[in-house]
N, C-alpha and C positions, 0 to 999 in steps of 0.2 A: 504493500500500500504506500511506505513511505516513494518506493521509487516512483513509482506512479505520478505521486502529487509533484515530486519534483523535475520528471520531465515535461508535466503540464506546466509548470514553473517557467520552465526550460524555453518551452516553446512562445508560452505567452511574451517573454521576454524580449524574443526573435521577432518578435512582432509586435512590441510595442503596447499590449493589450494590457490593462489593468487586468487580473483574474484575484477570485477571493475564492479559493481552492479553502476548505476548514472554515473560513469565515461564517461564523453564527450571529443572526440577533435576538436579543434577552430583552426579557420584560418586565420591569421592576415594579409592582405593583406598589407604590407608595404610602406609606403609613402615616407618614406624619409631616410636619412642617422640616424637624430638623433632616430627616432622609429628602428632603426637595433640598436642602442643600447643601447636603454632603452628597448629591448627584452634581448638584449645580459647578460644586468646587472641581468632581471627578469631569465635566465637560472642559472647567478649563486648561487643564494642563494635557498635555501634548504628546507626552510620552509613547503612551498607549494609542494613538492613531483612532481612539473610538470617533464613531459617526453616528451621532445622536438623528434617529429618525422622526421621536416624538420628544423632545426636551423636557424636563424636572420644572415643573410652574407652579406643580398645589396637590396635596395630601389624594385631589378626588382625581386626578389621573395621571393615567399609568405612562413608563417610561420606555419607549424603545430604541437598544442601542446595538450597533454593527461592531461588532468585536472582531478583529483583525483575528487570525488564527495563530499567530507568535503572542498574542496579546491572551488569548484564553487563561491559561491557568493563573498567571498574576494579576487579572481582573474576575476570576471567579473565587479565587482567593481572600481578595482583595475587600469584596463584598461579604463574601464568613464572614471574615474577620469583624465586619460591623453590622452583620446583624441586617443586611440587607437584601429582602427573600428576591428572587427572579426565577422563569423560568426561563425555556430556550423555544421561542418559536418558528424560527428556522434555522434547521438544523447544521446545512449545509448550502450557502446561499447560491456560489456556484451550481450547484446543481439546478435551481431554479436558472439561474440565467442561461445556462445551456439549453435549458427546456425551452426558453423564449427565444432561442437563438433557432433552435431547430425548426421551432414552430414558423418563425420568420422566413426562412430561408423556404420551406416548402410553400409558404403562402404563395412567395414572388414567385417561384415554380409555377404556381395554377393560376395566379393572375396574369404573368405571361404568356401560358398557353389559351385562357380564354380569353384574354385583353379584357378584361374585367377587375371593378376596385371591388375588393372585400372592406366593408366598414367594421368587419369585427376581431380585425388584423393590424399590427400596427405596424409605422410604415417609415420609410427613409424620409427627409426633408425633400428631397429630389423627385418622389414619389407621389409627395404629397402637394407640392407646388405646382406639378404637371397635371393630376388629377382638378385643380384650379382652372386651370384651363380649361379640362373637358368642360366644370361646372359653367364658366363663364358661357363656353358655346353653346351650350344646351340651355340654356336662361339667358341670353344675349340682352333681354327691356328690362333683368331684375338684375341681375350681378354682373360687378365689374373688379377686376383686379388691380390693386394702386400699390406702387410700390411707396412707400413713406421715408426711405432712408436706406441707409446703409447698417449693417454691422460692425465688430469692431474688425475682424476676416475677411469684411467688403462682402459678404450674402447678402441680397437684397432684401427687405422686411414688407411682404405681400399684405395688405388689409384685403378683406372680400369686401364689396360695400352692395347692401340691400337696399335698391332703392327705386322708387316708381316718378321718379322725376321730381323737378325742384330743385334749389342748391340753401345746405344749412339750413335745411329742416330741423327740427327735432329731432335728435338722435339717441341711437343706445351706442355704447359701447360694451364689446364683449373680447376677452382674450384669455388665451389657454398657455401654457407651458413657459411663463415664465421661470418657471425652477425646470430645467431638461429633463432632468430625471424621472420626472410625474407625468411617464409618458400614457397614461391612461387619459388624459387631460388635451393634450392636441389629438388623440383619437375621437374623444368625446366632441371637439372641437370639428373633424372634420365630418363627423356623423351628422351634429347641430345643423353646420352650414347645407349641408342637402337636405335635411328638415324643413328648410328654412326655403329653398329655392322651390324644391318639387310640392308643399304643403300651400305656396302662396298660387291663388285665385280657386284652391278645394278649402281649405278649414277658411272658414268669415272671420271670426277674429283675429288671424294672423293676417288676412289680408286687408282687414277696416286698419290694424296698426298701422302694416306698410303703405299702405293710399297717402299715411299721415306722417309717417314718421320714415329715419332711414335706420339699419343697422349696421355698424361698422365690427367684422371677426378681424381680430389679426390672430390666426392659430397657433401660431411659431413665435411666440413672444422674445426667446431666445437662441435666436437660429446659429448660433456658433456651440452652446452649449448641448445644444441636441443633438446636432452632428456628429459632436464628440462624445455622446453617448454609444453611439453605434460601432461598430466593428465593422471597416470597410476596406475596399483591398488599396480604396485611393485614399485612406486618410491614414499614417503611421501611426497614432496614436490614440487611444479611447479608454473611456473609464465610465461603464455604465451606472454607477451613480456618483457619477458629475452634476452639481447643482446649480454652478454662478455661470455669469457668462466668462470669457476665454480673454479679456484685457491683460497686459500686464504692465506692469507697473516699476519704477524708480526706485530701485534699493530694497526688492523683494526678488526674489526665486519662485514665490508662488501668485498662479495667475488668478485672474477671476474677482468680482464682485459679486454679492448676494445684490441679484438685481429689483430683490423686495425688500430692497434696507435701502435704496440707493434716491427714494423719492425725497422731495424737500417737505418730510411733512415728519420734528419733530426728530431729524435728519441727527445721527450720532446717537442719539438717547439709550435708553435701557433697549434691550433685546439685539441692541446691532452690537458688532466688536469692530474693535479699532486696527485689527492682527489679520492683514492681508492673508496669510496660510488658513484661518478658519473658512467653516462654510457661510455663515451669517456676518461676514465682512463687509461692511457699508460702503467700500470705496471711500479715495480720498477728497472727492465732495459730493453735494447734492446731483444728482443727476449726469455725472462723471459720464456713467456708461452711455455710449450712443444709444443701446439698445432704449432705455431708456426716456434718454431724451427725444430721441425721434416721434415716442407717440405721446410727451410733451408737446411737441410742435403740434401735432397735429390736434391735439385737443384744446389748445389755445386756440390757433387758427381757426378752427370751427367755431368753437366760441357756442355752439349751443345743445352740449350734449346735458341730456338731462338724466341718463342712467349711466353708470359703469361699473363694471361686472366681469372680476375675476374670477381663474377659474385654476383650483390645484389640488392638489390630491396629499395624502390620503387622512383621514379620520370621521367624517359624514359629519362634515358642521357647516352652516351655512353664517356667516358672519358679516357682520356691520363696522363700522368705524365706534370707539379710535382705537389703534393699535397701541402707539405712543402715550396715549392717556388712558387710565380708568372712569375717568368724570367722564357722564352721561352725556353723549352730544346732544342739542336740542332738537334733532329729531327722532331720537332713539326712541318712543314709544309708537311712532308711527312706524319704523325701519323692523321694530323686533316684531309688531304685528304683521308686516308685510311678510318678513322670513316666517315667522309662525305655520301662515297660511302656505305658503309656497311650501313646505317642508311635507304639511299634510298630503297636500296634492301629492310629492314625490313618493309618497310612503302609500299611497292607492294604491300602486302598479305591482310593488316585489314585497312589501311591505318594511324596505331600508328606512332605518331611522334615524335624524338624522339632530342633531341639537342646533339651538341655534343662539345667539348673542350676541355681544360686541367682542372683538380682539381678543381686548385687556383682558376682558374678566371671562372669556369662555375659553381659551388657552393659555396664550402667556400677554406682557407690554414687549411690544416689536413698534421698535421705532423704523423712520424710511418706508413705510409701505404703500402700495400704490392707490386703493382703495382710501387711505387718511388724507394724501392728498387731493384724490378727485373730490371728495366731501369738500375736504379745505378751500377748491377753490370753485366751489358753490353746485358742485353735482350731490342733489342729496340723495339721490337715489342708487346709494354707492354699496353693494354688494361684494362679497367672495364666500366663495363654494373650496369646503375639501370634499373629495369624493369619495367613493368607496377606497379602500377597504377600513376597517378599523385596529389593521395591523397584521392578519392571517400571513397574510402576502406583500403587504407595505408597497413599497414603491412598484412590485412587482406583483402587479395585479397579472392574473392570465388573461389573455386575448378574447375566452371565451365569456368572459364579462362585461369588455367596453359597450358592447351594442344593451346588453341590460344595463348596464351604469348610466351610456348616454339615452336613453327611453326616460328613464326614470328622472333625470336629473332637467330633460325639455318641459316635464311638466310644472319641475318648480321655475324651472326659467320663463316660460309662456307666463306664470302668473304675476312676475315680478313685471314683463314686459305688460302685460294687459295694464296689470295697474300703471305703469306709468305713464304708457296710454292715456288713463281714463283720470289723471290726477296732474295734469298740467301745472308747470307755475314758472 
């Protein structure tokens, strides 16, 4: 067995691939105030290479963490030693991503030979940008593909825009995969937007919206770091849970910014790190990242979007503003009724449950996020979705789930849209 793991070692290495061969993640079911932060302190030091999935915030939920497989025994040790129970829910995390690799590879197999898109397969950036196009051709008077900018890698950043004519109408904004590695999220993302294309002039409601309103998806919110999730013969390097986008930076070795710490809203505060090598590293200012600022520009320049609405995975919570603060924004009794509702509806379909609240007080204070600052500069209809799972599979939901995740997850989204539809201001 040992040799085994180290010619997969071996080879990975040849290639450039991040591989987590033994790699397990544990789930520290939280007791108390003082175990949130003697996790808190075990996040910050470095040693140990852990990759906090679910972060240490509060006694009522649980922790899940990626344990390097050199790191096992003196971090399961480590927790004896104080009394801190976990268990191990995946056992072997490699082996899951081999599954998703295999699974991938025969997809593009039979989507090549029928020249058909599978929606409940997930897909390259390449893949998925082309599949755009069919969309555009086949709905030519509703969707249009706009590029908004560049990357930091110079990839182009696609918006799809829903719309039945007029210019800065009332709009929604909708975007997925800001964190790359939440690749159930630009699936769900590109399932939505042919929801959204083929449903308009058959369901009335979606089509009284769009008569009135427009939609803007940008699916690939970070198209460098998705990229580099994947394993490709033309890209030397990958590391399938890669989170930030791929900048680098002046007097660091380590690349990337957490591109949901990097909004000016509240910009450095609690929940972001100042330590370019962490994952929740805020970059060294507000909106640093092109990725970014690009769909800054464009939400200023519009100037009249009245929804925005992220979209990332995993834990089933649908959330409001503020991240950065615990105080009650002044429209949080209308925003948690609105989630309330939406969450019911999602919960008709599979019966997923999902919670709902602000940031602050239904996870952790995350300063920089994108959602505090559309609120902030006056979008109050300011939304984000994690989605399935609640940890089973974590970032690594299987494929034969996205098409139920993304079903379930249009009904709470159609609700939020209808109402803001129907509640102007």
């Amino acid at each position: 067995m040992k040799g085994l793991w180290l010619l997969l070692v071996l080879v990975a290495v040849a290639n450039a691939e991040r591989v987590f061969v033994g790699d397990q993640v544990i789930r520290v079911n939280v007791q108390s105030e003082e175990d949130v932060q003697f996790l808190q302190a075990l996040e910050a030091q470095q040693e140990w290479e852990l990759d906090f999935w679910l972060h240490p915030v509060s006694p009522e939920l649980p922790v899940d963490i990626r344990v390097p497989r050199s790191s096992l025994s003196a971090v399961k040790e480590y927790l004896h030693a104080h009394n801190i129970h976990f268990t191990v829910i995946i056992d072997n995390l490699q082996e899951l991503l081999d599954e998703e690799k295999a699974e991938m590879e025969e997809n593009q197999m039979k989507e090549r030979s029928t020249r058909s898109f599978d929606f409940g397969a997930y897909h390259t950036l390449e893949t998925i940008y082309s599949w755009m196009d069919t969309l555009v051709a086949q709905h030519p008077n509703l969707v249009t593909k706009q590029e908004i900018g560049r990357s930091y890698e110079n990839r182009p950043m696609y918006v799809l825009k829903f719309s039945t004519g007029g210019s800065k109408r009332p709009a929604i904004w909708i975007d997925a995969g800001i964190h790359s590695r939440e690749w159930v999220t630009q699936a769900t993302g590109v399932w939505t937007a042919n929801k959204i294309a083929t449903d308009y002039g058959r369901d009335t409601s979606l089509t009284s919206l769009l008569n009135t309103m427009d939609i803007y998806m940008l699916i690939l919110a970070n198209p460098d770091g998705y990229v580099y999730t994947h394993t490709n013969v033309c890209h030397w390097h990958s590391n399938r849970m890669w989170r930030k986008t791929r900048s680098k930076f002046s007097g660091s070795v380590c690349r990337g910014a957490d591109p949901n710490r990097n909004w000016d809203a509240g910009f450095g505060g609690p929940g972001a790190s100042n330590n370019p090598c962490l994952d929740t590293y805020h970059g060294p200012s507000a909106h640093s990242e092109i990725e970014v600022k690009n769909v800054v520009n464009l939400i200023k320049s519009h100037g009249n979007f009245k929804s925005f609405i992220s979209v990332h995975a995993y834990s089933q919570l649908l959330m409001y503003p503020h991240g950065y603060s615990c105080n009650n924004v002044p429209d949080q009794p209308e925003l948690d009724s609105v989630g309330k509702a939406a969450v019911q509806k999602l919960a008709s379909l599979y019966g997923t449950s999902y919670k709902v609240g602000s940031i602050c007080k239904i996870i952790y204070q995350a300063s920089g996020g994108s959602i505090d600052w559309s609120y902030d500069v006056g979008i109050k209809y300011s939304f984000a979705f994690e989605l399935r799972d609640t940890g089973r599979y974590g970032f690594l939901l299987p494929a034969n789930q996205i098409i139920p995740t993304a079903e379930e997850t249009w009904l709470a989204l159609k609700h939020i849209l209808e109402y803001v539809r129907d509640h102007p201001y």
